[in-house]
Structures are given as structure tokens and as C-alpha cells.
N, C-alpha and C positions, 0 to 999 in steps of 0.2 A: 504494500500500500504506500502509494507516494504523500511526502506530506502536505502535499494542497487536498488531500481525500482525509485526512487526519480529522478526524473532530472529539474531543473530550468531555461530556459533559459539568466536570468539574473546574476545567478551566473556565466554561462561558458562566455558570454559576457563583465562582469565589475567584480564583484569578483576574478576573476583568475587575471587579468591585480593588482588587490590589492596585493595579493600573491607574484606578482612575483617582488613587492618593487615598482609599478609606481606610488602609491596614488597621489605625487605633478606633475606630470608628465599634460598637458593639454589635454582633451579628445576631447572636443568640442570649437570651437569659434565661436562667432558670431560679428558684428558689434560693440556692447555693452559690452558683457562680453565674459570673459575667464570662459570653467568648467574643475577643474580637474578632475582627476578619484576617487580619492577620494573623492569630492564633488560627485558627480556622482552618487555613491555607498550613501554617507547618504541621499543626495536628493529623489533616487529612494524609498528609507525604507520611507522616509518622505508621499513622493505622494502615496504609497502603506499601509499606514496608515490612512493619511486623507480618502481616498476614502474608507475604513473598517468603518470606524468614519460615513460616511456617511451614511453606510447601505449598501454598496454593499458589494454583496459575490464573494465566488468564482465561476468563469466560468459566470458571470453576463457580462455585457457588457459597456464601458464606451466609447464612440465618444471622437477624438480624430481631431478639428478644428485649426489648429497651423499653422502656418507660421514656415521655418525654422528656428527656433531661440532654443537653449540650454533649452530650456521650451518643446522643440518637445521629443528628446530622456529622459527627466527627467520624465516626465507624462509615457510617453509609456513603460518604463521599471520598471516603480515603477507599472504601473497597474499589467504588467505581472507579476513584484517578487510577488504580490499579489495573483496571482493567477487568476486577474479581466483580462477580455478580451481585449484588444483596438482594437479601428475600426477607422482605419485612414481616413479620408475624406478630400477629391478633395477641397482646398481653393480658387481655381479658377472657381467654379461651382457656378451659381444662387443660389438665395436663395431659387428659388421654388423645385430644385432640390436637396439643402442641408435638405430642411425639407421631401422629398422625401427617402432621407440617410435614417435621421433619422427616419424616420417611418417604412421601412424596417429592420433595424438594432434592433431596440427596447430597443436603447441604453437607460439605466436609467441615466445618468451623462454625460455633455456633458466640455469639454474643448475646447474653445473656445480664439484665443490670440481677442485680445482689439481693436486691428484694425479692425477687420471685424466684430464687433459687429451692426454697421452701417446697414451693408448689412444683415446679417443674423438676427438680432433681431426680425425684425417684423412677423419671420417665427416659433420663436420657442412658441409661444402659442399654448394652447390645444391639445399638441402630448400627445398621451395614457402613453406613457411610463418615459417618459424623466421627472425624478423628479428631477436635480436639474444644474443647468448653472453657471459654475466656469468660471471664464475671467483668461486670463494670459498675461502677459506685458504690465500692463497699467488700468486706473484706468475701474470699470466695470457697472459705471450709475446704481450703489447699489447693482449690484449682488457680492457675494465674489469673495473676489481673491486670486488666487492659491498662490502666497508669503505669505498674511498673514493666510491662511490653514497653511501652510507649516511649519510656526515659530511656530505653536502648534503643530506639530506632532512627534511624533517617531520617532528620526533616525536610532534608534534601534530595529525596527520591525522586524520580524522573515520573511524569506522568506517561501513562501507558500510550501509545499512539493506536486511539482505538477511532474507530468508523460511526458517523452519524445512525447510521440503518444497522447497526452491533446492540445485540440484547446488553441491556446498561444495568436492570433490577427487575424484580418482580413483586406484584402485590398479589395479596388472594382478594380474590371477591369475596363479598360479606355471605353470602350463604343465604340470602332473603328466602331462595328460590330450590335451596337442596344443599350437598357439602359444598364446600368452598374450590373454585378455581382457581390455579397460578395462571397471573397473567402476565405477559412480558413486554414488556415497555424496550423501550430503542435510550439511545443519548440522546437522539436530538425533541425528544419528545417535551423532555420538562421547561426548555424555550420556548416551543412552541406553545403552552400554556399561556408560559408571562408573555411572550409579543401580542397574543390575540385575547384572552381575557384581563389580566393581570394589565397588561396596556390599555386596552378601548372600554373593557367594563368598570376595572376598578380603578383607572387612572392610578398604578401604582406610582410611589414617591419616594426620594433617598429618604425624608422625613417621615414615614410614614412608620408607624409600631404598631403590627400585628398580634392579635391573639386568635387563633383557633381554636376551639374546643375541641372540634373531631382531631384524631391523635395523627401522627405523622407516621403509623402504619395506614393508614387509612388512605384512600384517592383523594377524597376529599379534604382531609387536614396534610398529605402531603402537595397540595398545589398552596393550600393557605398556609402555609408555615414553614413551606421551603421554595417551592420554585416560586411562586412568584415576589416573595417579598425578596429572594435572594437575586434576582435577575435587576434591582435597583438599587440592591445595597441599603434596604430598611432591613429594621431591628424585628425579629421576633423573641414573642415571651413564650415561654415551655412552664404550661403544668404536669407535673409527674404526673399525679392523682386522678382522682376519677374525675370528671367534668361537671359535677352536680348543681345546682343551682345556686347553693351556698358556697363551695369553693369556685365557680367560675365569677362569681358578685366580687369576691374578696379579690382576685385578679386584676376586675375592673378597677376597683377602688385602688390598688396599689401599683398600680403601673402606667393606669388613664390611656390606653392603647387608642390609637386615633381607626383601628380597620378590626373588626369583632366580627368572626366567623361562627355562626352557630346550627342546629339543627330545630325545626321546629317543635321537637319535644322540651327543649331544654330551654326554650324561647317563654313557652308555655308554662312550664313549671314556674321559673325567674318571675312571672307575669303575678304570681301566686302571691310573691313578697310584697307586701301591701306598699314598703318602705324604698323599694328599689328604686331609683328616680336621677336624671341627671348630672345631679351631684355625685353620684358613683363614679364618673367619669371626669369629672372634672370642666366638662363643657371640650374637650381634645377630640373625642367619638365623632368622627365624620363619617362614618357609613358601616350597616351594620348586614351581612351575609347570612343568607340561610338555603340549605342543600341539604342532599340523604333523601327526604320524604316533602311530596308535595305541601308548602306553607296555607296553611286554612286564614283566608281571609281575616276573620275575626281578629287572628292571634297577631297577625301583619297589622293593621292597623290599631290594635290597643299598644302594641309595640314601638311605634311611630311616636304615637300621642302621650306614650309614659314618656321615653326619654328624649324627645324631640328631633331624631336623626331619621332616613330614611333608613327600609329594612329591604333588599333586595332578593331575589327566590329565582334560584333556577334548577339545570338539569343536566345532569351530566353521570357518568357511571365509570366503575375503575379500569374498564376498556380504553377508554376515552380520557382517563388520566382527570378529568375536570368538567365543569358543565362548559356545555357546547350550547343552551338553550341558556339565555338570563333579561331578568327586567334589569335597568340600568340605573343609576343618577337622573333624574328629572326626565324617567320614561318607566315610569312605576304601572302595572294595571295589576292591582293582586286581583288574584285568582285564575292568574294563567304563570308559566313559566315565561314570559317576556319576548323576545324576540331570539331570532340565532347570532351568538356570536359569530362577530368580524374572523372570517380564517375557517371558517366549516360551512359544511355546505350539509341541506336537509333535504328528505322526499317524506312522503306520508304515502302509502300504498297498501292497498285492498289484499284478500287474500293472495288473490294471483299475480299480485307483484305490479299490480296498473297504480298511475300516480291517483289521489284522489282530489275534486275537488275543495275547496274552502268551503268549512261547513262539516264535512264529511267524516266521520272515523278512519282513521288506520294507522298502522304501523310507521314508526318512528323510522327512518336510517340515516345514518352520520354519516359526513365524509372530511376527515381534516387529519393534519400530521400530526397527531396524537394519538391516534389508533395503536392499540398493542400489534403487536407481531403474534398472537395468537395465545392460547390455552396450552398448557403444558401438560400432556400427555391424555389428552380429549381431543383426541382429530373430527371425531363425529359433530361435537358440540362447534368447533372452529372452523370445519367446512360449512357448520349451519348460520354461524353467524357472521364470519367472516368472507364476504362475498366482493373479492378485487377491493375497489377505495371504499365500502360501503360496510357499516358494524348496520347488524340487526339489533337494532336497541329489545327488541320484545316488548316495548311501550307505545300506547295507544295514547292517541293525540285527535284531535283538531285544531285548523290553523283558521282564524278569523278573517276577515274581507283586511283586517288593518295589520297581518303579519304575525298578532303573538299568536304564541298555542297554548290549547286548554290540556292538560292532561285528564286521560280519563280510564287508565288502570296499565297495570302491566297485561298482557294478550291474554297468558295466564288465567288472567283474574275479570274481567270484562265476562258478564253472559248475558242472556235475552229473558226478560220475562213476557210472556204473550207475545213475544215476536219483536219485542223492543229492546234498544240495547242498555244495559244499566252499567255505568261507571261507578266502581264502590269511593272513588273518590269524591264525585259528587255527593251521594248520599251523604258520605262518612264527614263533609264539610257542612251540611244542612246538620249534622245530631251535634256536634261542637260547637256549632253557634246557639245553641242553646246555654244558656249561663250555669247549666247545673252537671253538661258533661264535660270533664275533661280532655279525653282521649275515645277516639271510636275508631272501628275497623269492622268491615261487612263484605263480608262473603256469598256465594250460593248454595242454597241449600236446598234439597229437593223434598215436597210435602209430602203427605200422607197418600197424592194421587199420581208424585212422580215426576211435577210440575217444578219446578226451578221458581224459586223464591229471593228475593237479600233477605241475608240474617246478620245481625247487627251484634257486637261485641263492645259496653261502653265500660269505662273506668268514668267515675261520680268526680265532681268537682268536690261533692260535700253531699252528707246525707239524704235520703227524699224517698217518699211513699213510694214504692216499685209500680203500682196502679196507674197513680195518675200521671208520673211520671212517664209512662209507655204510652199513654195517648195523648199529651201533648208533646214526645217526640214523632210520633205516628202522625199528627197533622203536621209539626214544622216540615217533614221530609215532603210530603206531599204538596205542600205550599211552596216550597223553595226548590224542588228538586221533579214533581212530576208524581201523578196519585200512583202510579204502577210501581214505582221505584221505594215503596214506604217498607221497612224492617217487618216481616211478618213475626219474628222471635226478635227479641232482644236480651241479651245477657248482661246481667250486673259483671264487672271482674273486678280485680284489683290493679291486676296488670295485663298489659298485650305483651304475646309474645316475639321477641324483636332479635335481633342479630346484633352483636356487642356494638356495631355502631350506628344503633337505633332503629333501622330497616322494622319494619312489621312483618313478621314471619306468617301470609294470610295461609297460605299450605297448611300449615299446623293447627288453624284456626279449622279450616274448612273439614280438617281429620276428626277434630270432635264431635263425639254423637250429645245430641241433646241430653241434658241433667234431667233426671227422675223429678216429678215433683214442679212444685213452683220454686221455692228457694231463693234465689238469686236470678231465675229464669223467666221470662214472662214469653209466653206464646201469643199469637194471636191465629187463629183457624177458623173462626165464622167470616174474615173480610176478605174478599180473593180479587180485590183490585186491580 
């Protein structure tokens, strides 16, 4: 490979931001420590040296077990200058599933932070592949540790001369829909991000401090917490911990992040805190993100109105590395994902693959330089959805006369009652704008005569009669969504069942047989509207 064909992802990432004089500049923060970019840059050569040291090569694979902490982006960028792959993994997953990872993966070197050594230890014996377990942040009960690797390594390691269109890292998909995919991502893929959302959506800024909630294993928290904030040389803040409504508040308030990445459960919850309010940010908050799960109206707009900032909502999947679909800065319409980003191209098409008109139902497909390179070791599922420049999102859409599009279920999850089609996301946006549900999720279910029904799954804002409660959600659906489309069951829960990074697992929902009894269950069977 000549070196005008050469391209690095680490270079365009942290190199460039060196160039253009920010070395003492902060790249990363966490709890504990401050990284500059400078540090950053020798760090990276350092972990891209140890792991050489070790015996990995290039295009070989390292796991990549971390809690958000300045040890996540130092590992993950020193594999890539290397050349070595990283495979980010789910820190919120059993351990029977983490050794599941890893056995799929075939990672030879795994990085692991100290805390979860507890949970995952007892799992990493006798994997074929995995020769050697480096701890990081904290001591590693005799296995080494990535600091004292690191104080013998090279910080002057040469960057690998790898190729734009060269597997760079791998993520797994959240699992909404069955086990989890590795998907493989390219180097040039994480610029591509920042040039065309990170640039025209978010107007990112050197001045600009990021906080993501979703974790930088994730698609989503790794475009909001590394490629794009890093492609302009802004600051990101790193929460180890879980993202809860109380420690992502406490974040706000202690670091006043002017660019807040969230999900709409977590949007919802925060909504909860009667106290939550501008002054948490300090007046710095200029634009607040939300991805994962379609954003319900209601929760976008009380969100606006609590802390005074716009809240944006769009669509994207860890194929796609990012949302390809987003509302923008002073082009807000909630209750659709927004327009297509600048840099992708979209069709909407019927069963058999015809475009549809505006108005119409269909299938989503994407086309931009962000597409993975495929599924790792599912050919069937990557000849299905991987068709020349075009990903099968399996998301059902309509595009209006004005450009945005309304989502209206994964293909999945979309059925016909009487011959009509029912979006559970429509519904499930009519049972939340009611002031006393929290969270809703509605499936098909078929009656007593065989017939395909919604059946409705709420978590309660707060206490309430289950009677009347079920029929004044039974007209709001009917009012705001279509009479055919109303919950024939509805169930009381406490929680939905979700994928560690919030997804609704409806598969799982739709496998439950009805509860004996009334209980927590309320049917309805004389209306068949």
C-alpha cells in the first residue's frame, strides 16, 4: 500500500487536534482525572505498543471491557493506531454473556477496568482464544495492569499504515431484536460521522463540552463522546456509572456541558425531578440530543420548556455508526425523526422493493460512508441486509409532502388490525401523553377468535384505579391515534423489558401469555373496534 492510500483513523481523530496547537488543551475527563490531547496522543502510541509487545498483530482483535473512564478512549485508539482491532463490549451484560462476547469475537487480549473483574473473572477461563487479561483502574488480583504496561512502553510508536476501507473496531448491536451482532466498522467511518452530522447537525465547536449518557460501547454514545466531539478538539466528560437520572443531574450540575446526549427514557425519568431546572447547567446547555428509541412528543416539549434549550430526536443504528435521520437547530417538528442528514442518502420501499410515495408506509434504506462492512460471522443476516450502498434498516417510516419522516415500528413489529396498519409507536405515544403513564410498549396479540389485536404494556407515572384508568387510556388512543388502533389488554408493569442500552425488547413482550386473573391485567373483549 503506497502512502497516499494510507489513512489512520487515529491520526485524523487526535493527531490533527496536535497540529493545530491543542496538545495542553483537555480531551477527556473523568471523575478522577483530567487527559489532555496531548497525553492522548502519547498514551495511545503507548497502548499501541504494549499490545505489539504482547504478540498481537495487525487486524488481530483485542476486547475492549471498560467503564467510561479516560482508560476507554486511551486502549481503543492506541489498538486502532496499531492497527489491532477493538471490540467494544456491553459492561452491563452477565458474565455468561460476556464470555459468550468473547468466544464469538476470538479476541486474543482482553481489557478489562478492575471493577468488574468481580463479575467477569470467573468467566474468563479456558476461552480458545483469549491469551492474555490486562485490568485497568485498579489493582488486578495478579493479573497486569495496563499503567504499569504502559510506563514500559513506547510513546513513540509509529502509527500503523492502515487503509480507509481496513476493519478499524467492532461494536455489537444491542440485541432489541435477538443475540447481539458484531458489526464492523472501517477507519474512515468515524469522520464520516463528524463531517456530516457532528458538522451540519450539531455545529460541533473546539469550545464545545460534551456529555453523553449512552456509554462509548454503544453507537450511539461512541459518535457522542468520541468521534464527533474529537474530530474538533472539544472536551468530553466520562461517567463511569450507570446513567440514572440522579447521577446524570449531578454531571450536569458539575461540569455545565454546553452539548447533552440523552435517551428518551432517561429524558423522562430527569422530567420526574420536580427541582431539575436551568440552573443545573449553569445557562452553558446549548443543545440537548436524544436517540436509541423514538422521542414521544410530550417528553420533547416539557423538556424544552423545563430547561429552556432545544431537544433534538433522531435515527440512526450501530450499522450506521450514528443517526442518519435528525431534527436540527431551528428545524425542530417533534414527533417525527427530522429530516436526512447532509452525507446519506434514503428510499422508503414496499414489500417488493418499489420506492413509495409521501404518505405511504415502508421500509427505511440508508446509503452513506458509514455503513459497517458487515456482520461477523452471519452471512445470511449481511446478504439480507446488506444490499451494494444500501443497509436494510428493518424500520418502517413515512416521509411527509415537507421531507421529515414519521416512524412507525421496526417491520418486525408493524401489523394490520381489520386490514389496517397499526404503528405501536403511534399508539404507545397516545398512552404516555396521558399524565399518569410513564412508559408504554404495545405489541400484537391475537384474540380469542385468532384476530390480531394491540396489546398495551404501561409502567404508572404514580398510583391509579386499574378500571378507570383503562378506559380513559382506551379513548385517549382512539382520539389521538384512530378507534381501530385502541389497546384491547392493557398491563400494569413495573418495568419494560429493554437491552442495557435502553432499546425495548417488544419480542419478549409479544412471548408473554396473558396473566390469570385480573391482577395487574385489564382485558377488554366485548369492544372489537
Amino acid at each position: 500500500m503506497s502512502s497516499a492510500d494510507s489513512y489512520n483513523a487515529a491520526e485524523r481523530m487526535i493527531d490533527a487536534n496536535l497540529a493545530r496547537g491543542l496538545g495542553d488543551k483537555p480531551a477527556f475527563v473523568d471523575p478522577e482525572r483530567v487527559l489532555s490531547w496531548g497525553e492522548l496522543a502519547a498514551d495511545s502510541r503507548r497502548v499501541a505498543s504494549l499490545l505489539s509487545r504482547l504478540g498481537l498483530e495487525q487486524e488481530q482483535r483485542v476486547a475492549l471491557l471498560l467503564l467510561d473512564t479516560v482508560d476507554f478512549p486511551r486502549v481503543f485508539w492506541g489498538a486502532i493506531r496499531a492497527g489491532i482491532v477493538p471490540v467494544c463490549l456491553n459492561t452491563l451484560l452477565p458474565a455468561d454473556q460476556i464470555r459468550w462476547l468473547l468466544e464469538d469475537c476470538r479476541a486474543r487480549a482482553l481489557v478489562v477496568s478492575a471493577a468488574l473483574l468481580d463479575t467477569v473473572g470467573p468467566v474468563l477461563e479456558g476461552l480458545p482464544f483469549l491469551r492474555h487479561v490486562i485490568t485497568a483502574g485498579g489493582p488486578g488480583g495478579g493479573r497486569p495492569e495496563l499503567a504499569a504496561l504502559m510506563a514500559e512502553a513506547d510513546p513513540d510508536f509509529p502509527t500503523a499504515p492502515t487503509h480507509a476501507d481496513e476493519i478499524a473496531f467492532w461494536l455489537y448491536s444491542s440485541g432489541s431484536t435477538g443475540a447481539p451482532k458484531g458489526v464492523r466498522h472501517v477507519h474512515a467511518s468515524p469522520g464520516w460521522v463528524a463531517d456530516h452530522y457532528g458538522r451540519h447537525i450539531l455545529g460541533i465547536r473546539e469550545d464545545d463540552l460534551c456529555f453523553s449518557a449512552a456509554k462509548l460501547f454503544f453507537a450511539y454514545g461512541h459518535g457522542a463522546g468520541m468521534a464527533v466531539p474529537m474530530s474538533a478538539g472539544a472536551t468530553t466528560v466520562l461517567l463511569p456509572g450507570r446513567p440514572t437520572a440522579q447521577s446524570v443531574r449531578q454531571v450536569l450540575r458539575t461540569y455545565r456541558p454546553t452539548l447533552f446526549f440523552g435517551v428518551p427514557t432517561l429524558y423522562a425519568a430527569m422530567l420526574a425531578d420536580a427541582d431539575l431546572g436551568p440552573e443545573d447547567t449553569g445557562g452553558r446547555l446549548r443543545l440537548c440530543v436524544s436517540a436509541g428509541e423514538a422521542l414521544p412528543t410530550p417528553v420533547a416539549r416539557a423538556w424544552e420548556t423545563r430547561m429552556g434549550v432545544p431537544l433534538i430526536d433522531g435515527v440512526g443504528s450501530t450499522e450506521m455508526l450514528h443517526p442518519y435521520v435528525s431534527n436540527r437547530p431551528g428545524d425542530i417538528r417533534h414527533g417525527t425523526a427530522g429530516r436526512v442528514v447532509p452525507g446519506y442518502d434514503l428510499r422508503l420501499v414496499d414489500e417488493n422493493g418499489r420506492d413509495v410515495d409521501d404518505g405511504e408506509i415502508g421500509e427505511m434504506l440508508v446509503a452513506g460512508g458509514s455503513m459497517a462492512d458487515g456482520y461477523w460471522l452471519r452471512r445470511d443476516r449481511s446478504q439480507a441486509v446488506f444490499a451494494g450502498r444500501w443497509f436494510h434498516t428493518g424500520d418502517r417510516y413515512f416521509r411527509d409532502g415537507d421531507g421529515y419522516y414519521h416512524y412507525c415500528g421496526r417491520s418486525d413489529d408493524m401489523f394490520k388490525v381489520g386490514g389496517r396498519w397499526v404503528s405501536p409507536c403511534e399508539v404507545e405515544e397516545a398512552l404516555v401523553s396521558h399524565p399518569d403513564v410513564f412508559e408504554a410498549a404495545v405489541v400484537a396479540h391475537e384474540d380469542a377468535a385468532g384476530l390480531v389485536k394491540p396489546r398495551a404494556f404501561v409502567v404508572l407515572a404514580r398510583p391509579r384505579d386499574p378500571a378507570r384508568l383503562f378506559d380513559e387510556l382506551k379513548a385517549q388512543v382512539k382520539r389521538m391515534a384512530g378507534v381501530w388502533k385502541y389497546p384491547r389488554w392493557i398491563e400494569i408493569v413495573d418495568e419494560l423489558p429493554k437491552t442495557p442500552t435502553g432499546k425495548i425488547q417488544r419480542y419478549k413482550l409479544r412471548a408473554r401469555p396473558l396473566p390469570e386473573g385480573d391482577g395487574h391485567s385489564l382485558k377488554e373483549g366485548a369492544e372489537h373496534a
